[in-house]
C-alpha positions as CSV (number, residue, x, y, z in Angstrom):
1,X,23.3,-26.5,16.0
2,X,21.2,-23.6,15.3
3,X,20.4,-24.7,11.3
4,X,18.9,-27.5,11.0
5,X,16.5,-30.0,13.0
6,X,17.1,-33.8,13.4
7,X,14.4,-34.8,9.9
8,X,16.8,-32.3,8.2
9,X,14.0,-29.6,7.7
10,X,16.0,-26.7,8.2
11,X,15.6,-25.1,11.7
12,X,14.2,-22.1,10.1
13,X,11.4,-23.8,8.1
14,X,10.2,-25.6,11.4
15,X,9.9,-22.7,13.0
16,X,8.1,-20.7,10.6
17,X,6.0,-23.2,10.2
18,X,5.0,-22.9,13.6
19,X,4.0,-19.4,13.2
20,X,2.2,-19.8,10.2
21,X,0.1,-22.5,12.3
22,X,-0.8,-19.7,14.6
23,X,-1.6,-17.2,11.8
24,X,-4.1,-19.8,10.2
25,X,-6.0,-20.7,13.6
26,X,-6.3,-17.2,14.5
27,X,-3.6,-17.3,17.8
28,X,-2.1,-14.2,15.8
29,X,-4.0,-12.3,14.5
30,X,-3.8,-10.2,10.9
31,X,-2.6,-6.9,10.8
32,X,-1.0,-7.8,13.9
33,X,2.7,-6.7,15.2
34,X,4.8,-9.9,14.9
35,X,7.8,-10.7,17.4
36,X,11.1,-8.5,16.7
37,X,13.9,-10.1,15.1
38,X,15.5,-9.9,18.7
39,X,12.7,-11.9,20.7
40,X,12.9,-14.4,18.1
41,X,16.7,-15.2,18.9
42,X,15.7,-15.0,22.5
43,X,12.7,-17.0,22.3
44,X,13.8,-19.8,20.2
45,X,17.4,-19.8,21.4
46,X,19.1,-19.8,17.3
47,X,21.0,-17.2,16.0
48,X,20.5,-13.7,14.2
49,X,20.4,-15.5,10.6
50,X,18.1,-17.7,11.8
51,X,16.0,-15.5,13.4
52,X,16.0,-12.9,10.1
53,X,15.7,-16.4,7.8
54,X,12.4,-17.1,10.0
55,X,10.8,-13.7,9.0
56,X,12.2,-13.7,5.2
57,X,10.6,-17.1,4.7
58,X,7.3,-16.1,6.1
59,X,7.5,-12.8,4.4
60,X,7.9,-14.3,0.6
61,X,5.4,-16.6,1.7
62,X,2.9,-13.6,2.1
63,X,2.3,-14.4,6.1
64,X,4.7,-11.4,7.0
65,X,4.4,-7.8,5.9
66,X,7.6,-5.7,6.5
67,X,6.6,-2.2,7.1
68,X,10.0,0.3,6.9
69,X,10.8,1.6,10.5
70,X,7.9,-0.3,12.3
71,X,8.6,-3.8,11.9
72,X,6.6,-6.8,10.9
73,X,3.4,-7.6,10.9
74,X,1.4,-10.2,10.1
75,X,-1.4,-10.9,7.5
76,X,-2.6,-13.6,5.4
77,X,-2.4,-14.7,2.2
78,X,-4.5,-16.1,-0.5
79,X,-5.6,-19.4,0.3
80,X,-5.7,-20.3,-3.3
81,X,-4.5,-19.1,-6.3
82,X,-6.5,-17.0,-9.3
83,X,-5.8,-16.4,-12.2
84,X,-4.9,-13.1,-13.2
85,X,-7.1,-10.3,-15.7
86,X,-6.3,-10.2,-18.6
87,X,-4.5,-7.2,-20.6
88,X,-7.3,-5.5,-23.2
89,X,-6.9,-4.8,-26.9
90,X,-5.6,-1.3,-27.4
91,X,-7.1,-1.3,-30.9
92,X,-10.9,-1.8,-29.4
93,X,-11.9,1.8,-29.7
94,X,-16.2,1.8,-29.1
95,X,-17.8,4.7,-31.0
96,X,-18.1,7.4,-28.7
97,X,-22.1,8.0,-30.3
98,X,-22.8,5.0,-27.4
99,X,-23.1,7.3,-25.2
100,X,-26.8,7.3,-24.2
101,X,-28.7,5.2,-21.8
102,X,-26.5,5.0,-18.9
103,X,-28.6,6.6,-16.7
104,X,-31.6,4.1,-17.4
105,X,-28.7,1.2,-17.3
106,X,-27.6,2.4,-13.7
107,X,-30.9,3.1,-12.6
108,X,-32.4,0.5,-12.9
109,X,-29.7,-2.2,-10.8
110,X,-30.1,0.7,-8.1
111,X,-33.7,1.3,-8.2
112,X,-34.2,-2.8,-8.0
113,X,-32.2,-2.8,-4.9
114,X,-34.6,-0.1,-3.2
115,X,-37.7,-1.7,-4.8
116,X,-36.7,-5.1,-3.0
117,X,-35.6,-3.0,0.2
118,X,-39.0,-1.4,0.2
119,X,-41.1,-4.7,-0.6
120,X,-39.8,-6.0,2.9
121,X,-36.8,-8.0,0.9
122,X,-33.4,-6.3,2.9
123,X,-30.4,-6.3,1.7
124,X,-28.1,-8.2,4.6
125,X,-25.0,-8.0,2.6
126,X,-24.3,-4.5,0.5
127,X,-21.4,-5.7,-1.2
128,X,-22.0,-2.9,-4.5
129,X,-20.1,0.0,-3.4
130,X,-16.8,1.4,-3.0
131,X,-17.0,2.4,0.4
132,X,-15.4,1.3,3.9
133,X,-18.0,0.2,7.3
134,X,-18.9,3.2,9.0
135,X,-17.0,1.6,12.0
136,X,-13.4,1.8,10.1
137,X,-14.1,5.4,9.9
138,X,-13.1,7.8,12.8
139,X,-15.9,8.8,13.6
140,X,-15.5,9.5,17.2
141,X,-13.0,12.0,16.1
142,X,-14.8,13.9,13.7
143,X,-17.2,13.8,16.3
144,X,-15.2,15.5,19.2
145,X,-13.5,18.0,16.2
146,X,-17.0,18.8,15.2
147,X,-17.8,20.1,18.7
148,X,-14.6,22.2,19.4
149,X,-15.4,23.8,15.9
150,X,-18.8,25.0,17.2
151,X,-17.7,25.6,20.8
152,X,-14.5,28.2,19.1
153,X,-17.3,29.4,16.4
154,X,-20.8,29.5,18.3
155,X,-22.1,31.2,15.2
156,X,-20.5,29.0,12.7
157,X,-23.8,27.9,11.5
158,X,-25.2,31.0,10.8
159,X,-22.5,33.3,9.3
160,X,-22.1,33.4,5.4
161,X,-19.5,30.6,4.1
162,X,-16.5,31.6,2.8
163,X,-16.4,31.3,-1.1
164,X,-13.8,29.1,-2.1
165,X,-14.3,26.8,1.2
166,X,-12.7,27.9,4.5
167,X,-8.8,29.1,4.2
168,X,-7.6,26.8,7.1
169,X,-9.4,23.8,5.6
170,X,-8.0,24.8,2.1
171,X,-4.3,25.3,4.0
172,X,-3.6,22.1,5.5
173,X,-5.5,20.4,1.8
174,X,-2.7,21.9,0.3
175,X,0.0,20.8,2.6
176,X,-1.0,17.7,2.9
177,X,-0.6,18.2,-1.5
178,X,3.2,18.1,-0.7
179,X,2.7,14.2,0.0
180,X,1.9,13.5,-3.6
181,X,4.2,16.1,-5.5
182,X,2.2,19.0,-5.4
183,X,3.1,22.5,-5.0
184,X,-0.5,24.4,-4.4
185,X,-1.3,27.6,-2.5
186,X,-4.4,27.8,-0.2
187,X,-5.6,30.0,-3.6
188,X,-5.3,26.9,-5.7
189,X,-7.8,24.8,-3.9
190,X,-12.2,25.2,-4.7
191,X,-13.9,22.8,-1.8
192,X,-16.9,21.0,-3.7
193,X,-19.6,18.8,-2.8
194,X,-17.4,15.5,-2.7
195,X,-15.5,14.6,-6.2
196,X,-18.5,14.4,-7.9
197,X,-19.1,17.9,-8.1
198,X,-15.3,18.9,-9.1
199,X,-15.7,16.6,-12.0
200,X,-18.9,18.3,-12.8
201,X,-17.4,21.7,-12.6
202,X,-14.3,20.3,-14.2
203,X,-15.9,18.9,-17.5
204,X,-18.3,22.3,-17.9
205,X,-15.0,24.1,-17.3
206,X,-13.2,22.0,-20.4
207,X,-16.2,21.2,-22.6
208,X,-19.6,21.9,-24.4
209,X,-22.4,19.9,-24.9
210,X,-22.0,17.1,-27.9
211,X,-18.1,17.7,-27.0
212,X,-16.3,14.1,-26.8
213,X,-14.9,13.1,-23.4
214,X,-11.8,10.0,-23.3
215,X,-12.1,8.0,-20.6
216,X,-11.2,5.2,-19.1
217,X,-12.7,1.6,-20.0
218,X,-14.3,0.6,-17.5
219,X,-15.1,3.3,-15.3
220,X,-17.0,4.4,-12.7
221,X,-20.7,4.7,-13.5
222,X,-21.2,8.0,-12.2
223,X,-18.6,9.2,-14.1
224,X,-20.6,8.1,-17.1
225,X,-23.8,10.0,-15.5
226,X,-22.2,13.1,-15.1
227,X,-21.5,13.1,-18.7
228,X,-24.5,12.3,-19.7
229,X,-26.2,14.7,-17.8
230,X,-24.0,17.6,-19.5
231,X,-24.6,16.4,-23.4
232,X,-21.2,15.0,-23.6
233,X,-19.9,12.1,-25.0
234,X,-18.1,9.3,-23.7
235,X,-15.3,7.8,-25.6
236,X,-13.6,4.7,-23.8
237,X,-10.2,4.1,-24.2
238,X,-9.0,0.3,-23.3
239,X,-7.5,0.3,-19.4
240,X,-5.1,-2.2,-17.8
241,X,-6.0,-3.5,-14.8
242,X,-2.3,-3.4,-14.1
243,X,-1.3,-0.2,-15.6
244,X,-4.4,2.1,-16.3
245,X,-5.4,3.7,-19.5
246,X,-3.3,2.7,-22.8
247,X,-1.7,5.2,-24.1
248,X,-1.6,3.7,-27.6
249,X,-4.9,3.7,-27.4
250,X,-5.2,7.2,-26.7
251,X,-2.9,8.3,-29.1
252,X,-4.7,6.4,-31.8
253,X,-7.9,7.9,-30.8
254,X,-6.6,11.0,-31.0
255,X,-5.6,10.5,-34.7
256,X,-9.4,9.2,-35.4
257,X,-10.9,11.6,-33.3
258,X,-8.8,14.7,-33.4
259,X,-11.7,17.0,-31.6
260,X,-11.4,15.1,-28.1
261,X,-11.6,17.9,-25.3
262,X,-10.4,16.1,-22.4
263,X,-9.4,12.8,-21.0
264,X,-10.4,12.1,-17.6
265,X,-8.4,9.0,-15.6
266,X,-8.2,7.8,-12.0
267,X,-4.4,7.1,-12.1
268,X,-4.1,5.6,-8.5
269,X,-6.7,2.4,-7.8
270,X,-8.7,3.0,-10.8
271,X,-12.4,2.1,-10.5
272,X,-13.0,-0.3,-10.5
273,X,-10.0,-2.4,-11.9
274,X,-8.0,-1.4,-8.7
275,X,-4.5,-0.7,-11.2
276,X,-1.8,1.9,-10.3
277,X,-0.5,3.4,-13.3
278,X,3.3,3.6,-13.5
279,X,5.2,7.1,-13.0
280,X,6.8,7.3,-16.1
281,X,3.2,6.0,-17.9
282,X,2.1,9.2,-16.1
283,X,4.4,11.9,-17.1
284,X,3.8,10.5,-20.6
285,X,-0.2,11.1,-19.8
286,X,0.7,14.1,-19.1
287,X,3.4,15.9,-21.6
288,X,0.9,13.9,-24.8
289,X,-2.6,15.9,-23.3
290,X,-0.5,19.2,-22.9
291,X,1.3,18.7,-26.6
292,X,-2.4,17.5,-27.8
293,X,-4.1,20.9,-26.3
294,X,-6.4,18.4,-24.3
295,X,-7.3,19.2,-20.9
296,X,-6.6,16.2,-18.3
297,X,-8.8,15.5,-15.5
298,X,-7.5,13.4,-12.9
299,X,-9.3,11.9,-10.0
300,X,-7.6,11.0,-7.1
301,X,-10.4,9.3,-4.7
302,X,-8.4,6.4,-3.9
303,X,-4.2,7.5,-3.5
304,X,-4.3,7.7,0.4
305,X,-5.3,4.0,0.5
306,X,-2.7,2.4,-1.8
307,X,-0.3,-0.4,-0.1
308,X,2.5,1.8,1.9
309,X,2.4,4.9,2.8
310,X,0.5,6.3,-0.1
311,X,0.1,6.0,-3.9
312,X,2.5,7.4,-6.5
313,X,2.7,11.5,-7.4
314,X,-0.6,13.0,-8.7
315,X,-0.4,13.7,-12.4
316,X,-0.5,17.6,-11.2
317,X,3.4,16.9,-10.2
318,X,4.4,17.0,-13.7
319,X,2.2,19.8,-15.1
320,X,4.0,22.8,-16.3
321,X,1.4,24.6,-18.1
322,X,-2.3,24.2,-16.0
323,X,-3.4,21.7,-18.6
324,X,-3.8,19.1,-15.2
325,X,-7.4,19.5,-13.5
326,X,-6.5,17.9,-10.0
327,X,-10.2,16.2,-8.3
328,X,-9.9,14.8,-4.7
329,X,-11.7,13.8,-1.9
330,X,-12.3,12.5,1.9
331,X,-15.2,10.8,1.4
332,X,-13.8,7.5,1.0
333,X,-10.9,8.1,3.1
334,X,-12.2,9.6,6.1
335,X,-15.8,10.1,6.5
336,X,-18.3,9.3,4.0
337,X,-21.3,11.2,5.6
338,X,-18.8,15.0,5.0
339,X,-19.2,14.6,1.2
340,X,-15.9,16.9,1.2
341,X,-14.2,17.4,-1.9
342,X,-11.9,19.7,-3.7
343,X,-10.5,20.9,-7.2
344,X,-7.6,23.0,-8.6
345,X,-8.0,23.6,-11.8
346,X,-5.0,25.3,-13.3
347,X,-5.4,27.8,-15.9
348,X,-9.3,27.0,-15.7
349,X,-9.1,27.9,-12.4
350,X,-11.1,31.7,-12.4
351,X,-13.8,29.4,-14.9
352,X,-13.9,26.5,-12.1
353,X,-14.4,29.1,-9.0
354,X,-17.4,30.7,-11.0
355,X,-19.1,27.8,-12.3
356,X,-18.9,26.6,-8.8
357,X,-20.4,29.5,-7.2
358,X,-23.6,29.1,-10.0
359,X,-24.1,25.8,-9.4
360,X,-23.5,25.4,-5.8
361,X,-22.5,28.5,-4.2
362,X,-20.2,27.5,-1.2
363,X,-19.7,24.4,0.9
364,X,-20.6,24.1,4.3
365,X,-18.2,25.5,6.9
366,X,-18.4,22.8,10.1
367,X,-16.9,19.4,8.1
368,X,-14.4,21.1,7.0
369,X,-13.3,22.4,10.2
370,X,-13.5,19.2,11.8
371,X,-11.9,17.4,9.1
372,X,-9.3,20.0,9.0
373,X,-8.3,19.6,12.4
374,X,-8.1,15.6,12.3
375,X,-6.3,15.9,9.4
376,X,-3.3,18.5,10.6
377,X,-2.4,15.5,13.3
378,X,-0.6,13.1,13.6
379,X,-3.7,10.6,14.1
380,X,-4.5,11.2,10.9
381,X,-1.6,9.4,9.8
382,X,-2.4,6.5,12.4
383,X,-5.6,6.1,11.5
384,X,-4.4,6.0,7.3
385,X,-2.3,3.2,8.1
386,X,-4.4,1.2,10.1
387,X,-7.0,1.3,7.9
388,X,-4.8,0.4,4.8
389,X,-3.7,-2.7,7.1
390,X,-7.2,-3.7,7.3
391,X,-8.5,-3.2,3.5
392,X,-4.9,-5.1,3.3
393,X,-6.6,-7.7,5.1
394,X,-10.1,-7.4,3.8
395,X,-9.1,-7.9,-0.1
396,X,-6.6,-11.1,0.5
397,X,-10.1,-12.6,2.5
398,X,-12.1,-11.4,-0.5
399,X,-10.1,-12.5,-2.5
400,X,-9.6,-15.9,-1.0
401,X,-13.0,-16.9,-0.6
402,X,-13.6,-15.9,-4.8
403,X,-10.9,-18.3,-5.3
404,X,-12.1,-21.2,-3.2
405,X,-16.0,-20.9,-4.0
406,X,-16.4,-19.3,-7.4
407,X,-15.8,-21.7,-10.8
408,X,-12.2,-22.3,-11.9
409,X,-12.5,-20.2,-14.5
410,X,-12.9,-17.0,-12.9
411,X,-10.5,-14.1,-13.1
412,X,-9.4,-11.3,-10.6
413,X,-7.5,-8.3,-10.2
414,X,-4.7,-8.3,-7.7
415,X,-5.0,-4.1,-6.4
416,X,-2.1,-3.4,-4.1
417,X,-4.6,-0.8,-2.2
418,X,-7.8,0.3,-2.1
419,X,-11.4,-1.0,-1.6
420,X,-12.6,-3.4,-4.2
421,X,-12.3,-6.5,-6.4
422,X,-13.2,-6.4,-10.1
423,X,-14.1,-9.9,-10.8
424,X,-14.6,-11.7,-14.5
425,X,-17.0,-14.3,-14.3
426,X,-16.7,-17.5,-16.9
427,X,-17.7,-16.6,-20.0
428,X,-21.4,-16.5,-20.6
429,X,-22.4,-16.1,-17.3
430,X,-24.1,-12.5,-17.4
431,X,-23.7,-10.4,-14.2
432,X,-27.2,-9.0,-14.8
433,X,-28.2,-12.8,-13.6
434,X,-26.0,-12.9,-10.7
435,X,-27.3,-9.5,-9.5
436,X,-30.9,-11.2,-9.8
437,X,-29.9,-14.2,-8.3
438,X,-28.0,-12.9,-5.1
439,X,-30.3,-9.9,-4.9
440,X,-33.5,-12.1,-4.3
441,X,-31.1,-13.3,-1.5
442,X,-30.5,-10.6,0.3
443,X,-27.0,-10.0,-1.4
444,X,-26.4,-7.0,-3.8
445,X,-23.4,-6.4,-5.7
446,X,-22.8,-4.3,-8.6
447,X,-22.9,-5.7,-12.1
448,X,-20.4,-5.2,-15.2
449,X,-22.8,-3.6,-17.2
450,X,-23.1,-0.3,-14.8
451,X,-19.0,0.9,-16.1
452,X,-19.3,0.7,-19.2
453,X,-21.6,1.8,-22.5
454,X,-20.4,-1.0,-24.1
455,X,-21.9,-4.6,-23.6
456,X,-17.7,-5.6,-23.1
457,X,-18.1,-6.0,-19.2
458,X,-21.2,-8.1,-19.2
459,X,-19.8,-11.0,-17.2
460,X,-17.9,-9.0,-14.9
461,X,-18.8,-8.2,-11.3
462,X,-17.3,-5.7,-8.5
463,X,-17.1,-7.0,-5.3
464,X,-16.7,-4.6,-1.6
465,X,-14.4,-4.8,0.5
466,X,-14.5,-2.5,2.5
467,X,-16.7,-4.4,5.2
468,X,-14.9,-6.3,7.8
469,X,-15.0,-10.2,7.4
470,X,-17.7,-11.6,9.8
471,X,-19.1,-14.5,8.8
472,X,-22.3,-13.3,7.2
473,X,-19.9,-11.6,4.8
474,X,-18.0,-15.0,4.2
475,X,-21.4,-16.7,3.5
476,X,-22.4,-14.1,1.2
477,X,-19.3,-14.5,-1.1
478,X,-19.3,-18.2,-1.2
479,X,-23.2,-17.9,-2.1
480,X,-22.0,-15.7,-4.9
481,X,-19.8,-18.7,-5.7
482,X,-22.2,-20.7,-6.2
483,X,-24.7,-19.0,-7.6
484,X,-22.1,-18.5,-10.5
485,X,-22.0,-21.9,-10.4
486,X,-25.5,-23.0,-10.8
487,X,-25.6,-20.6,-13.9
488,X,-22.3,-21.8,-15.2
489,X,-24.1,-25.4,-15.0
490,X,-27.2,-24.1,-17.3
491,X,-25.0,-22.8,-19.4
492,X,-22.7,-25.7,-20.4
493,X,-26.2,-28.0,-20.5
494,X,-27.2,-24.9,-23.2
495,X,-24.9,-25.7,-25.1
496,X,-24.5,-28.8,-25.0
497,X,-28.2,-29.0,-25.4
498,X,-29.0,-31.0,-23.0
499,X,-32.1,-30.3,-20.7
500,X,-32.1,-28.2,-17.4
């Protein structure tokens, strides 16, 4: 009489019902390990199917996540349900002469956040970047790495730098390539100055000024800086916000504008939509820009923190020629303060190395010996998956709280990884308002119109998340909510011209 109860609720239902109870009032907690298949049979006296029927139920019902060869453990799902972004129009090509005034567009949401920072007006809740709490970092670590590095090399700050970055450093970057489908030698790896800077050495590797860039739509702002600054010109190709750039749409820009020099994509939680593009979408990136005699530029910020252990292979996996440019980073994966990045660049790679040297000659020694060293460990892989757990847990919360306090018809992405939430507001609603609006209260977020040239992102919004849920955080996102709201409101009276 292990299968059912006396009401005729199966026995299995009642008692993962019971454990859902504890995961909403906080007894277990998320990210938490949950009881073993065998202290369930032992606990609740019912048999192995019921025991594995207890953990299946909870697990479809997003309460349980099943982690291969370390069990279950628990997190928590949406409260309520959103509906999802939708796919864009693969025909919508903007004219890549829309490339100017970026800089003044971004510059001025960032320099009103300082102006109201220095005017005595703090921001309490930075929820604009792409960026995890100081506190999920391991800092600690780096700490106690940093000061071995100095105690082995007391004249570590002094001596010259080695060029390319420091050949340990470079060593375990490259084995740690493996992970991703990358075969690279120590020789194959430039350290830069974060991401940033190998996209900046990538692009004046590839291209010339008035040269036309493809990229993705939207994208990351600085991105759109960076090309800027070099005279070159942004054309945005439509992006999924399930499976990243549209190749259609690439291949019919290509036909229109047959002089593109290189396509740039973040293929693994693209910024800020959050999508993963497929692996056979990717291999079909890559074989069209080698046939097409376009160099391909791929950032990969964001793969470590993908769902699991790890995103997809890089689009360097399936490069055959040295058409793939290969951009990473640590910064937002390990320690935003080291600004460590690094680049190899294929057949541009004796270009790369030089304009590197002219720009920024060499990058300092001690980070990368102390990230070195964390990273050839084992904690390193600890830390990585605790720290997915908690995004894991951070975005469903986000997520959550956009559903229950924002206006019905509000969209979101659904990234299974990674550190934000690209939100579309109802239309109408311009996020240039809300960014007024929350910023007079303390709350700053980053508006639609900072990824894009185009006007197309206008009532979009990208939300954190990688702060940990307190409840100033939780009050800041239902303000959002209704802030959205109250302009929502205006806007219907607008138009249906009624008074405020």
């Amino acid at each position: 009489m292990d299968t059912q109860t006396t009401d005729r609720t199966p026995l299995y239902r009642t008692i993962a019902g019971q454990y859902r109870s504890a995961i909403e009032n906080g007894t277990l907690l998320p990210g938490e390990l949950f009881p073993s298949v065998r202290a369930l049979m032992a606990r609740h006296e019912v048999s192995l199917s019921t025991a594995l029927q207890v953990c299946r139920s909870l697990e479809t019902d997003g309460w349980l996540e099943a982690r291969p060869r370390s069990g279950n453990f628990v997190r928590r799902p949406r409260r309520l349900s959103m509906p999802a972004l939708q796919e864009p129009n693969p025909a919508a090509l903007p004219d890549p002469a829309q490339f100017v005034g970026i800089h003044a567009r971004v510059s001025d949401f960032v320099s009103r956040g300082i102006v109201a920072r220095s005017k005595g007006q703090p921001v309490r809740i930075n929820l604009s970047g792409a960026a995890c709490a100081p506190s999920l970092y391991p800092g600690e670590a780096l700490k106690n790495a940093a000061t071995r590095a100095l105690r082995r090399n007391p004249d570590l700050l002094v001596k010259n730098i080695p060029l390319n970055g420091n050949a340990g450093f470079r060593a375990i970057l490259a084995k740690r390539a493996m992970e991703s489908g990358m075969l690279l030698s120590p020789d194959d790896i430039v350290v830069t100055h974060g991401c940033i800077e190998a996209l900046n050495v990538a692009l004046r590797a590839v291209a010339q000024p008035g040269d036309i860039i493809a990229v993705e739509s939207p994208t990351y702002f600085g991105l759109l800086q960076v090309l800027e600054s070099l005279g070159l010109r942004a054309l945005e190709i439509p992006t999924s916000p399930q499976t990243g750039i549209s190749l259609e749409a690439l291949e019919l820009a290509r036909q229109t504008y047959p002089n593109i020099k290189a396509v740039v994509v973040v293929p693994t939680l693209q910024n800020p939509l959050g999508s993963i593009m497929p692996e056979a979408h990717r291999e079909r990136l890559v074989a069209f820009c080698d046939a097409a005699g376009i160099a391909l530029i791929e950032d990969d910020t964001y793969s470590a923190l993908a769902s699991g252990n790890g995103g997809p292979k890089a689009l360097k996996h399936w490069d055959r020629t040295g058409n793939v440019i290969h951009c990473a980073s640590l910064h937002k994966i390990l320690a935003a303060g080291m600004r460590l990045g690094w680049i190899s660049a294929g057949r541009w790679q004796a270009r790369v190395e030089m304009l590197k040297y002219a720009q920024t000659r060499s990058s300092e020694e001690l980070s990368q010996l102390a990230a070195g060293e964390f990273m050839a460990s084992s904690a390193f892989d600890r830390y990585l998956r605790r720290l997915r757990s908690q995004l894991a847990d951070q975005r469903e919360r986000t997520a959550a709280a956009v559903a229950e306090h924002f206006p019905a018809e509000t969209r979101c992405n659904e990234p299974d990884g990674g550190l934000m939430l690209w939100v579309e507001l109802p239309a109408g609603i311009p996020s240039a308002k809300v960014f007024d609006a929350a910023l007079a209260e303390g709350i700053l977020i980053a508006p639609g119109q900072m990824f894009s040239n185009s006007n197309r992102f206008d009532h979009y919004l990208r939300l954190n998340c990688g702060l940990p849920i307190t409840p100033e955080v939780e009050a800041a996102v239902a303000r959002l909510g209704t802030i959205v709201t109250s302009l929502q409101a205006r806007s219907n009276r607008r138009i249906a011209g009624t008074p405020n």
